[in-house]
N, C-alpha and C positions, 0 to 999 in steps of 0.2 A: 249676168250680174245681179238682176233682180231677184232668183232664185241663191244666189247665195246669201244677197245679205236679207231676204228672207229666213234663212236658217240662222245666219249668226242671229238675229233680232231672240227666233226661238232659243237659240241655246242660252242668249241672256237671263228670258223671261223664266225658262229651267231652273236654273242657276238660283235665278232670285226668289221664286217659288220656294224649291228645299231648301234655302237660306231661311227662309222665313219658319216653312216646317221645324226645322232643327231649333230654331229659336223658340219654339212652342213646347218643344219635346222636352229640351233639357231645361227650359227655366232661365236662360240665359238673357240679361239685363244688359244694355249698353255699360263699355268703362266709363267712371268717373271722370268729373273733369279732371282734368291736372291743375292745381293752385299752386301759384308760383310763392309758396309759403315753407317755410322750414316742418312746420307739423298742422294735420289735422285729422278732422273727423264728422262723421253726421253718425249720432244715436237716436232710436226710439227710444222714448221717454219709458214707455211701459215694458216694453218686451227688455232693454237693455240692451238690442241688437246692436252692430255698430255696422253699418250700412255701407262706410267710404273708411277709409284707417291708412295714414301715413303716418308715420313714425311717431307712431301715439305714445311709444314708452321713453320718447327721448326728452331728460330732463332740460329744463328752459326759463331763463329770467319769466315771468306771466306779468311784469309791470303791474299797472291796477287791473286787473283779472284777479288780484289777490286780495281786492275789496269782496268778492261774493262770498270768501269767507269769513271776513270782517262782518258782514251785515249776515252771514248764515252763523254766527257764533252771537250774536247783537238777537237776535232772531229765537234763539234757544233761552236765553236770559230774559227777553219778553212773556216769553210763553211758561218759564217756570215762574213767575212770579217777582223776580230777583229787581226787575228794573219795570216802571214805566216811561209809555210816550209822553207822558205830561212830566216826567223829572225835570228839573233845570241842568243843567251840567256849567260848570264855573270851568272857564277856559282857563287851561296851562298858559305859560311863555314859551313852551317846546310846542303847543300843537299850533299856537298863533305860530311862530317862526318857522314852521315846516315848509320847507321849499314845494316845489311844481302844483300841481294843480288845486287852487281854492274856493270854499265857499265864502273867505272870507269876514271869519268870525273873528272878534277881536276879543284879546287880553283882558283878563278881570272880565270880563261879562259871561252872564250866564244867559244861556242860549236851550231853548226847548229840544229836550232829546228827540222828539216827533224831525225837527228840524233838522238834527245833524244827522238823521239817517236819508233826508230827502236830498243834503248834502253829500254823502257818500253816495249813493245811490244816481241821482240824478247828472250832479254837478263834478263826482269824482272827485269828491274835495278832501286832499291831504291830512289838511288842516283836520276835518271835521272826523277824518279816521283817525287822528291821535286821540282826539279830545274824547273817543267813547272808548277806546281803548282806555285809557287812562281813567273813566269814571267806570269801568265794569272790573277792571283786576287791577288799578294803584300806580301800574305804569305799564309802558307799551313794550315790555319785554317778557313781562309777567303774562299779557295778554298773549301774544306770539306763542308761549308754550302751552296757552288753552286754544288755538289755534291748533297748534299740532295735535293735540290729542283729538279732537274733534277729525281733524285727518284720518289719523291714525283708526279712529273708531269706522269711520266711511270707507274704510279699507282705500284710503289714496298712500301706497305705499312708495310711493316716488316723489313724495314731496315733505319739504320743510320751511317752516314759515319765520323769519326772524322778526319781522316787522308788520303794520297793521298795511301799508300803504303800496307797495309794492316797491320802493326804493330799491335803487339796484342793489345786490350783497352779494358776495361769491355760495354764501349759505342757503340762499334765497331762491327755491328752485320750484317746479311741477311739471306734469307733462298734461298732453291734450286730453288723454285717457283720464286721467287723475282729476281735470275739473269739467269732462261727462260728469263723472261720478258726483263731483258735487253742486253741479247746479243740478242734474237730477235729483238730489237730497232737498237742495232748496226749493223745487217748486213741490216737492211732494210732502217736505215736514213744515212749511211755513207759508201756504198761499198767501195769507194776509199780506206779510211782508215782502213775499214775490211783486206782487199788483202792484208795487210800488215804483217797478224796474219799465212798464209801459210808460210811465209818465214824461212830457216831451220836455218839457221846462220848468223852474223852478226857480222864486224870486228870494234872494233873502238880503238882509240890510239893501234894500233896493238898486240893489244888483241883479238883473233878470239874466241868467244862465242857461243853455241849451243842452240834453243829455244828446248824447258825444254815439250814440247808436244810431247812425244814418237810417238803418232799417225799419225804424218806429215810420218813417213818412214817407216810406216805398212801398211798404209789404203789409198791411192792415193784419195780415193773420200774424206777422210777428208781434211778441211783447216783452221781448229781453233781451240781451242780461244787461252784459258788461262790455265794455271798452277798454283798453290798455295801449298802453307806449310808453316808451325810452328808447334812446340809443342801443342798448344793452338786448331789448326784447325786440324792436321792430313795431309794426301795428297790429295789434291782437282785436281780438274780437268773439266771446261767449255770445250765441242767441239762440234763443229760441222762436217755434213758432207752433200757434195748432192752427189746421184743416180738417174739418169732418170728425173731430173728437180723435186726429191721430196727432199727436206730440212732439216734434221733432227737434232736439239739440246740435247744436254746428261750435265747432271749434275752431277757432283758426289762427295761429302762431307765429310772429316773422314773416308779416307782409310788408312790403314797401314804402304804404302809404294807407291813409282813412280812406281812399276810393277806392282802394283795392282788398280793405279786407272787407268793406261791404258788399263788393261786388261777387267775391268768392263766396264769403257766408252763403248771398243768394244763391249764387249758384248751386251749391251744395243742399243748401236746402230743397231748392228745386228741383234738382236732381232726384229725392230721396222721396218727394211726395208723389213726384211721377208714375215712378216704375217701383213702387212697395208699399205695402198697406198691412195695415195693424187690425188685429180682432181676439176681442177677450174669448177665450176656450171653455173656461171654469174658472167659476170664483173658489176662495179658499173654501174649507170644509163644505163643496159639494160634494154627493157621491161619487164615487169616481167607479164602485163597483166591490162586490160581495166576496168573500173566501169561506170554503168548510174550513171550520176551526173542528181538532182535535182534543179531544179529553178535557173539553169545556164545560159548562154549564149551558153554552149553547152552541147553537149548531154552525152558525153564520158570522162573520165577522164584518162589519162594515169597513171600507178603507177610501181616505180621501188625501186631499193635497193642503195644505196647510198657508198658502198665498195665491193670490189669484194669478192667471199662467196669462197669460199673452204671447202672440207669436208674431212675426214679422215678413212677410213672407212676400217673392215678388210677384206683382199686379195678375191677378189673373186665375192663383193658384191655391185660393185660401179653397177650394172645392177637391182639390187633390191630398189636403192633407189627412191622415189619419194614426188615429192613438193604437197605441200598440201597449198592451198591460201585461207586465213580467211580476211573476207572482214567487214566493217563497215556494219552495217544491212544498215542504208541509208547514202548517200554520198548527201548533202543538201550543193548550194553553197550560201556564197564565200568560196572558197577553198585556200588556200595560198599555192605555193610550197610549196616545202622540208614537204609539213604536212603529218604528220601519218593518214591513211585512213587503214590499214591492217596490215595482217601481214603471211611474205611464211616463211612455213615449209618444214624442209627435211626430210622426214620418213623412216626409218628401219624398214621395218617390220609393228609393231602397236609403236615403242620407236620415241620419236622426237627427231632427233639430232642435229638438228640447228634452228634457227628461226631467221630473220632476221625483220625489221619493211618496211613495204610498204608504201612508198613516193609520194607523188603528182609530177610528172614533169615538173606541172606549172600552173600557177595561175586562178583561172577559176571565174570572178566576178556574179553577181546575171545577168540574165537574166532582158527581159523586163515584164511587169507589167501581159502585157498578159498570156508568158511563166509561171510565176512563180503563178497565179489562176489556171492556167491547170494545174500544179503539184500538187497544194494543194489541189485539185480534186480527182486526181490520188491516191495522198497519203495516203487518206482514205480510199482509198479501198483496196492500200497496207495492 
């Protein structure tokens, strides 16, 4: 007896040995959790990756999820010049009477724009999303269609915004993929106004308010987004978090309850810092690498990548990966910058996991009459 379960013990140890090999070999990451939620997601910020993905394309009430682009269209008008923080804004009857969640501004009074975005942002206040709608485009339906274009331009093509606040509308839609996309716009085109989404509370007509993101006082590396509910939507929840200079965005759509989408978001997030890591490859217009140019004035052509590449890759494996440069068979001048001549890959293994287009770095016109017979020489025998 002792000699057999001797051998079962070893065939175990076998077993879990080349399990673990295999796990090395191909790159193979634990499944994700299961969130007992209608949709979500974990993206890097930088690379774009999308790490975890449940029915990211399916459209969905986002309740106030639909403030981040209230405050990322609030955020655009700051930054061109159109609006300041110190404006007064003169409160409506329609943004004082707006139903669900407030900061509580009142009628006839004007109230510091700094204010009612520390109200939308912090406190989710309805209220305070009519009343900048209403002071940036004249009324909140005029707003709603600078909303969508602003969508539209972030490439979110599954959504449409009728209102500033998230009130439920049969029109009134997004998916989990669609606000990746834009809370990554928002922490990379308006930090200032990002920093604003850490904040835990906020007091105004001295009413002291708590922002509605359990994970600001769980998770220290979190500092965002948003929070959402209705009947219609369930408990939503945008966040973000950094570790180690890596970025990671959590969606979560049609949860149960506020203890369950912060617990998911975590999870999610946790999940995605464990087992995958982020690292810049090349910033934009580095070299990326050289081409004979034909019937040029010179002989070399520079060629580089035009954004900075980031990759995502699981824990372990950023030492495995490698570029792989596909070149134009002949590079024949004139050549214009910015022009496609190639194109660098990033290789896993035999998988490509990025591709980026290889750029001229500058303009290279025909050679002289001479040069360019010697090449058509040459070329033939190319």
């Amino acid at each position: 007896m002792k000699i057999k379960a001797f051998w079962i013990l070893s065939l175990i140890v076998f077993i879990s040995l080349n399990s673990l090999q295999v796990y090395a070999d191909n790159m193979i990451v634990p499944a994700a959790p299961k969130i007992n939620a209608s949709s979500y997601l974990v993206m890097d910020f930088n690379s774009g990756d999308l790490l975890v993905q449940e029915n990211t394309d399916q459209k969905l009430p986002p309740a106030s999820l639909t403030k981040i682009m209230t405050i990322y269209v609030v955020a655009s008008e700051l930054k061109n010049g159109k609006i300041s923080l110190e404006d007064q804004v003169l409160i409506s009857e329609k943004a004082w009477r707006t139903q669900g969640s407030k900061m509580f501004i009142e009628v006839d009074k004007k109230v510091k724009l700094d204010d009612l975005l520390h109200g939308v942002i912090i406190q989710s206040g309805n209220d305070a999303s009519v009343a900048l709608a209403e002071y940036i485009s004249g009324t909140e339906e005029v707003f709603a269609d600078l909303m969508n274009k602003h969508a539209e331009r972030l490439g979110m093509i599954n959504t449409h915004f009728v209102n500033s606040t998230g009130w439920p509308d049969p029109d009134h839609y997004t998916t989990a993929g669609d606000l990746a996309k834009l809370a990554q716009a928002l922490i990379r085109d308006y930090p200032l106004v990002y920093n604003y989404h850490k904040i835990k509370d906020f007091t105004f007509n001295k009413i002291k308010q708590h922002n509605r993101n359990k994970l600001l006082w769980q998770d220290r590396s979190v500092d965002g987004i948003k929070t959402g509910h209705t009947e219609e939507a369930g408990y939503c929840l945008v966040a973000s978090a950094i570790r180690e200079d890596m970025r990671l965005i959590s969606v979560v759509m049609g949860t149960d309850g506020p203890n369950t989408r912060a617990k998911a978001s975590q999870a999610l997030l946790n999940y995605g810092y464990r087992f995958y890591e982020t690292h810049k490859l090349y910033s934009a217009d580095d070299l990326i690498t050289s081409v004979k140019v034909w019937k040029g004035d010179v002989d070399n052509l520079k060629l580089s990548i035009n954004k900075d590449l980031y990759i995502t890759v699981p824990r372990g494996q950023f030492d495995k990966l490698e570029p792989l440069v596909e070149i134009d068979n002949q590079v024949i001048a004139p050549v214009d910058q910015g022009e496609q001549k190639g194109v660098l890959n990033i290789m896993l293994g035999n998988k490509t996991i990025a591709s980026m287009p290889l750029l001229a770095m500058e303009s290279i016109p025909e050679g002289g009459i001479i040069n360019r017979l010697k090449d058509e020489v040459r070329l033939l025998f190319e």
